[in-house]
C-alpha positions in Angstrom: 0.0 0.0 0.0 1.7 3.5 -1.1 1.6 6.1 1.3 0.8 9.8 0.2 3.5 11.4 1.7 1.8 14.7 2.5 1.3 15.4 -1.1 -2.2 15.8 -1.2 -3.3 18.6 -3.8 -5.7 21.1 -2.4 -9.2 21.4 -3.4 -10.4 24.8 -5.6 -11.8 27.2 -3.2 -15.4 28.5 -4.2 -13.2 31.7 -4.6 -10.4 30.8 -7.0 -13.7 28.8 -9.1 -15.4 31.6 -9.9 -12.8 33.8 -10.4 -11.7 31.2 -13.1 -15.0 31.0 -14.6 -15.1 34.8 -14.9 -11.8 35.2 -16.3 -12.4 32.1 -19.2 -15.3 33.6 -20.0 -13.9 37.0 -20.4 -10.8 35.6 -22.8 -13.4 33.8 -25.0 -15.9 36.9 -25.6 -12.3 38.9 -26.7 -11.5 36.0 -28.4 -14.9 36.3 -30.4 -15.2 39.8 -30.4 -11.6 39.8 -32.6 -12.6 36.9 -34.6 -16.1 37.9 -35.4 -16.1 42.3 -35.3 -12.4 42.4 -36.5 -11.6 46.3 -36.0 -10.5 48.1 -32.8 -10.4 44.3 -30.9 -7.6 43.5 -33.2 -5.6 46.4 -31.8 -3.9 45.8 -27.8 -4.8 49.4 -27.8 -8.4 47.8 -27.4 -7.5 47.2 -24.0 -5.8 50.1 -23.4 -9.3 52.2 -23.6 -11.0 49.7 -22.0 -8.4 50.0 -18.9 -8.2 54.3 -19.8 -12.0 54.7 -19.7 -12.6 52.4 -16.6 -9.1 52.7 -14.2 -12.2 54.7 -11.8 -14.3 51.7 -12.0 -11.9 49.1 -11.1 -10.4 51.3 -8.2 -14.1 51.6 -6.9 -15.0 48.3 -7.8 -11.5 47.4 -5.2 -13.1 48.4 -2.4 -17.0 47.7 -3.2 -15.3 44.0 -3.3 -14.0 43.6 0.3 -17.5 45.3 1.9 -19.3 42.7 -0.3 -16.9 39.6 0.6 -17.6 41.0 4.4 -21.0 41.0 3.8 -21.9 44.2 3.7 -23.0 46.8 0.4 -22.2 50.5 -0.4 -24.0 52.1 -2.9 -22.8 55.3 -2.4 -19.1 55.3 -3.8 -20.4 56.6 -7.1 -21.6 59.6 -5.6 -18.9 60.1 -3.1 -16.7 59.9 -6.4 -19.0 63.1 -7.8 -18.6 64.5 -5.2 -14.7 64.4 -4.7 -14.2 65.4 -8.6 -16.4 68.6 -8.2 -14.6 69.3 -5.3 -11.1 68.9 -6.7 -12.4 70.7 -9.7 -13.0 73.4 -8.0 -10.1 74.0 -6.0 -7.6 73.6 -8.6 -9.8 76.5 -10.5 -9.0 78.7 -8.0 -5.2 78.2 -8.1 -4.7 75.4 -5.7 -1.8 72.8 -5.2 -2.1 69.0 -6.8 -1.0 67.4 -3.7 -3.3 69.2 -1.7 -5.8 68.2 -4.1 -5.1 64.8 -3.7 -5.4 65.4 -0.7 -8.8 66.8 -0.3 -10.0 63.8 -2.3 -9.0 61.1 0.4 -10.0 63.4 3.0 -13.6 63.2 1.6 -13.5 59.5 0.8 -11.9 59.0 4.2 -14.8 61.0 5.5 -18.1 59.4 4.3 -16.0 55.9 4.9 -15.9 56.5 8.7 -19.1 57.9 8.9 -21.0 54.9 7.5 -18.6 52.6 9.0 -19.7 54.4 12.4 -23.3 54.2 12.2 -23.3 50.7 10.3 -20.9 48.8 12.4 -21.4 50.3 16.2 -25.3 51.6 15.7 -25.7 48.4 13.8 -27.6 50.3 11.2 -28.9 48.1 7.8 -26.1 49.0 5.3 -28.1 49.9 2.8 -30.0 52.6 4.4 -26.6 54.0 5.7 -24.9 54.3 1.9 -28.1 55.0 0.3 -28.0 58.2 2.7 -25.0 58.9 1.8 -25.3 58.6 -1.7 -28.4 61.4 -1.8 -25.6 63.6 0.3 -22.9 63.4 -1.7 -25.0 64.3 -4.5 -26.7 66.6 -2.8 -23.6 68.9 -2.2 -22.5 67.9 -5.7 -24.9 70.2 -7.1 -24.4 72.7 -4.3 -21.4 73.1 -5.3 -21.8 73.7 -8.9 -24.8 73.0 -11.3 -23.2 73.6 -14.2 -20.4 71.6 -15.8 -16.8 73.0 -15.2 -13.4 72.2 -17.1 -9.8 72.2 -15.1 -7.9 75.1 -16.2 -5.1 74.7 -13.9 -1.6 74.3 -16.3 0.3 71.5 -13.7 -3.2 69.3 -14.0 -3.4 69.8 -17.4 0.2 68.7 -17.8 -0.4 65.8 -15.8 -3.5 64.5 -17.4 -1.9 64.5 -20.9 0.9 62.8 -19.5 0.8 58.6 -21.5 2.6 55.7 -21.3 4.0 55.0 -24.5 4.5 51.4 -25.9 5.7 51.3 -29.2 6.0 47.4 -29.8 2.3 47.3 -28.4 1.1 49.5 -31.0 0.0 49.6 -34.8 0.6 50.7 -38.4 -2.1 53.4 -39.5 -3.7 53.4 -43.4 -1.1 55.9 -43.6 1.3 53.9 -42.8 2.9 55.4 -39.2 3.1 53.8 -36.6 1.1 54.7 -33.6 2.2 53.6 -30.2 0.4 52.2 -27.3 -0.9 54.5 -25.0 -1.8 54.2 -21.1 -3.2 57.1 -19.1 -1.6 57.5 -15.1 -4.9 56.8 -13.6 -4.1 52.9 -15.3 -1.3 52.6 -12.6 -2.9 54.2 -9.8 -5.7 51.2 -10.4 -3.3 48.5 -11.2 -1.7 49.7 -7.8 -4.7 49.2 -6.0 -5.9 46.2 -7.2 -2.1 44.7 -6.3 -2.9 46.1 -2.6 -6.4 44.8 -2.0 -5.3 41.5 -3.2 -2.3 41.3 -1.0 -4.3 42.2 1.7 -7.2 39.8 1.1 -4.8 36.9 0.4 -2.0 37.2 2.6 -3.3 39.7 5.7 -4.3 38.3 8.5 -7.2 41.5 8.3 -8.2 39.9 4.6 -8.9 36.5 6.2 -11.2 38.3 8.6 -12.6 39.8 5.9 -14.1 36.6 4.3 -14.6 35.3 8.0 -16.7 37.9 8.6 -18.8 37.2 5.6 -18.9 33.6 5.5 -20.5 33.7 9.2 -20.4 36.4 11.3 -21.2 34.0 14.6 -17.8 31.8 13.4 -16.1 34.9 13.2 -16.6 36.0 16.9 -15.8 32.7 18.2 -12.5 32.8 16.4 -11.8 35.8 18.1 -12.2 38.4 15.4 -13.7 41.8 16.1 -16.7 42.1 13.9 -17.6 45.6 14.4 -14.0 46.8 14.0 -13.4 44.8 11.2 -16.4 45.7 9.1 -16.0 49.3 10.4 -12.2 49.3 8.6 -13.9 47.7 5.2 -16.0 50.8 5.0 -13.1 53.6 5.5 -11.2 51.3 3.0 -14.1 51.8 0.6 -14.4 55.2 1.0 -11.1 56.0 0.5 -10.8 54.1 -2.5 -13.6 56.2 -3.9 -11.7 59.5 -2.9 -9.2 58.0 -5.3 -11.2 56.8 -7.9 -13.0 60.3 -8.2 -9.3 62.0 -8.9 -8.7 59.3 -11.3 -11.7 60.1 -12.6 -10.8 64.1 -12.9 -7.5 62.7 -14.5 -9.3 61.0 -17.6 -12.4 63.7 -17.9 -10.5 67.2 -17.2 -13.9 68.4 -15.6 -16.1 68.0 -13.1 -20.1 67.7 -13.6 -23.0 67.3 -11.4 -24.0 63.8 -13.3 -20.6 62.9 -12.9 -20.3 58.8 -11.9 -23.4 58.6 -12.4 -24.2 55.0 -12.0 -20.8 53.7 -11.2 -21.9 51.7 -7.9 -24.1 49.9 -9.9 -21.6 49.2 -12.5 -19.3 48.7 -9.7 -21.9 45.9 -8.0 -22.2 44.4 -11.1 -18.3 43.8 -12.1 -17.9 42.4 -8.7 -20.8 40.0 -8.9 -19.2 38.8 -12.1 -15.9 38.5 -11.0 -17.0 36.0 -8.3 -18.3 37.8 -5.1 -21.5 36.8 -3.9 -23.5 39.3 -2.1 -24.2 37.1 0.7 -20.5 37.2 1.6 -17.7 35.0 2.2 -16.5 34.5 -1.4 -14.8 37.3 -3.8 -11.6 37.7 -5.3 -10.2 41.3 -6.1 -8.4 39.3 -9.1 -12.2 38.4 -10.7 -13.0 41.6 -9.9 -10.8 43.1 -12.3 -11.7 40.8 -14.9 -15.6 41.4 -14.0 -15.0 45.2 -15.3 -13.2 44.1 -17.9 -15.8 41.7 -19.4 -19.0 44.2 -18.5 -16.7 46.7 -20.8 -16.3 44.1 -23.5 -19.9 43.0 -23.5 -20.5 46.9 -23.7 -18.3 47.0 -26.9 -19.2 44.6 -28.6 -23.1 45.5 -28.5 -21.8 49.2 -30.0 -19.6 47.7 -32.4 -22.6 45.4 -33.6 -24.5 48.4 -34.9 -26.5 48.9 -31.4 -25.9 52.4 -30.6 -28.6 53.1 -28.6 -27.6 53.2 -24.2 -31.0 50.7 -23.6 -28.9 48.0 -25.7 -26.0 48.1 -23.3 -28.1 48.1 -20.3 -29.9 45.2 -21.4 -27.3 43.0 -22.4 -25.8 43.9 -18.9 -28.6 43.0 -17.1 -28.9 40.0 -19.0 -25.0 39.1 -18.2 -25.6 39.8 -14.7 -28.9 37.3 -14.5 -26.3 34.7 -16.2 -23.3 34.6 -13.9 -25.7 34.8 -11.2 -27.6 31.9 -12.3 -24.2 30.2 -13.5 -22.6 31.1 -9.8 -26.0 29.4 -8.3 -25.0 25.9 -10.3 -22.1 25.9 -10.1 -21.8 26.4 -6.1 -24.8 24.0 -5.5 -23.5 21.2 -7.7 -20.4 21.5 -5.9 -21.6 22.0 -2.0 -24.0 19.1 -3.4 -20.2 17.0 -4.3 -19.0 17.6 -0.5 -22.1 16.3 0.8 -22.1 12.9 -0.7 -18.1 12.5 -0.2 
């Protein structure tokens, strides 16, 4: 009889499953998309816009991921993201200093972070109520602040947003016959960053595994010694200031500020991380899946336009229709497999 010798390979977490799903899935609609629409998706500058005209989203989307995976929701980091670029916006019109600028933006994320992680964690508040207050504030003094839309005319913030990363061997030959380089906008790094931290943390800090604790079952997590409140408190002041961020990442790509600014974004935010494997129940969620969530809701979104469908209700039903089908595919998938460990 041969002995296993401690080499026993470890079983696929519900976590790392999903994410994998999410990920396959994406490769194979880009994989279509060039195959079948030709055009732009033959291009790696493709993916370059994508990341360009959604490095706000994923930074968002970051910290929308560890609230969800501790169980909890914020549907208020679109606005707070409003609000921070108006903010910003304004300040730099009237001659003010990038760093402090910078800043101001975490100082408001910061802000609404520890508020609702005040009232929702030690008041024991419902989430939802909490964020959806917040959300009518921030928007709220959004529009106090300005109504109409206004453009950043301050010269070191104009320098610095039409500053790119330039990859010539990732780029393409024109009709004309030049070659045109492959450009990245700051704000790409400042969410590649981020998504590096968050998974660090939720992978290898001893505060990440309390995260998913947390979620998975909040009674477990108390008997193991973790403080709930404290724990969930920090998830919402990491969320907030990730939307401080996002909204100067934001400013970086836009070069103005509007009151309709991010409009939406939590919900596109909710979305990517459903699809990238975080189940709103808690527990499960991988900031990797996130990242490839946003980046398949984008392609889905691309390829709808590039099939002749123009008009915004096409994209926002085939992203409700996406949504319904990892949902449903996350359901299978998780109860064929719980159903597996039961029989073994």
């Amino acid at each position: 009889m041969m002995k296993n010798n401690g080499l026993r390979k470890e079983p696929v977490s519900d976590t790392q499953l999903l994410m994998t799903i999410t990920i396959s899935i994406f490769v194979a609609m880009y994989l279509m998309a060039m195959f079948g629409l030709g055009g732009g998706f033959l291009h790696v500058q493709q993916i370059f816009d994508m990341l360009n005209d959604n490095a706000s989203l994923i930074i968002v989307s970051c910290g929308l991921t560890i609230v969800m995976i501790g169980g909890g929701i914020d549907i208020s980091v679109g606005a707070v993201t409003s609000l921070v670029v108006m903010s910003c916006v304004l300040y730099l019109n009237r001659g003010g200093n990038i760093f402090v600028a910078i800043l101001l933006a975490l100082g408001i994320g910061l802000a609404f972070g520890v508020v609702h992680g005040l009232l929702i964690s030690y008041l024991e508040i419902q989430p939802f109520i909490v964020t959806l207050a917040g959300m009518f504030f921030a928007r709220g003094m959004t529009t106090i602040l300005s109504v109409n839309p206004q453009k950043v005319s301050h010269e070191g913030f104009t320098a610095l947003r039409d500053t790119k990363i330039e990859i010539p061997w990732l780029g393409y030959t024109a009709k004309n016959g030049n070659l045109v380089p492959a450009r990245m906008e700051l704000g790409v790094l400042v969410a590649f960053v981020c998504v590096v931290l968050v998974f660090i943390l939720l992978k290898n800090h001893r505060l990440g595994r309390s995260f998913y604790a947390m979620g998975g079952n909040q009674q477990s997590a108390l008997m193991l010694g973790i403080n709930v409140k404290r724990t969930r408190f920090i998830s919402y002041v990491i969320s907030g200031a990730l939307s401080g961020i996002s909204g100067f990442v934001f400013m970086m790509h836009t070069g103005a500020g509007n009151a309709t600014n991010a409009a939406g974004m939590e919900m596109n935010a909710i979305a990517a991380s459903i699809i990238g494997g975080t189940l709103l129940t808690g527990g499960v969620g991988n900031v990797a899946g996130t990242f490839f969530g946003v980046m398949t809701l984008t392609t889905i979104k691309k390829i709808v336009v590039s099939s002749g469908l123009n008009d915004p209700w096409w994209q926002n039903i085939t992203t409700g229709g996406m949504l319904c089908f990892f949902i449903l595919l996350q359901s299978v998938v998780l109860s064929r497999r719980n159903g597996k460990k039961k029989t073994l």
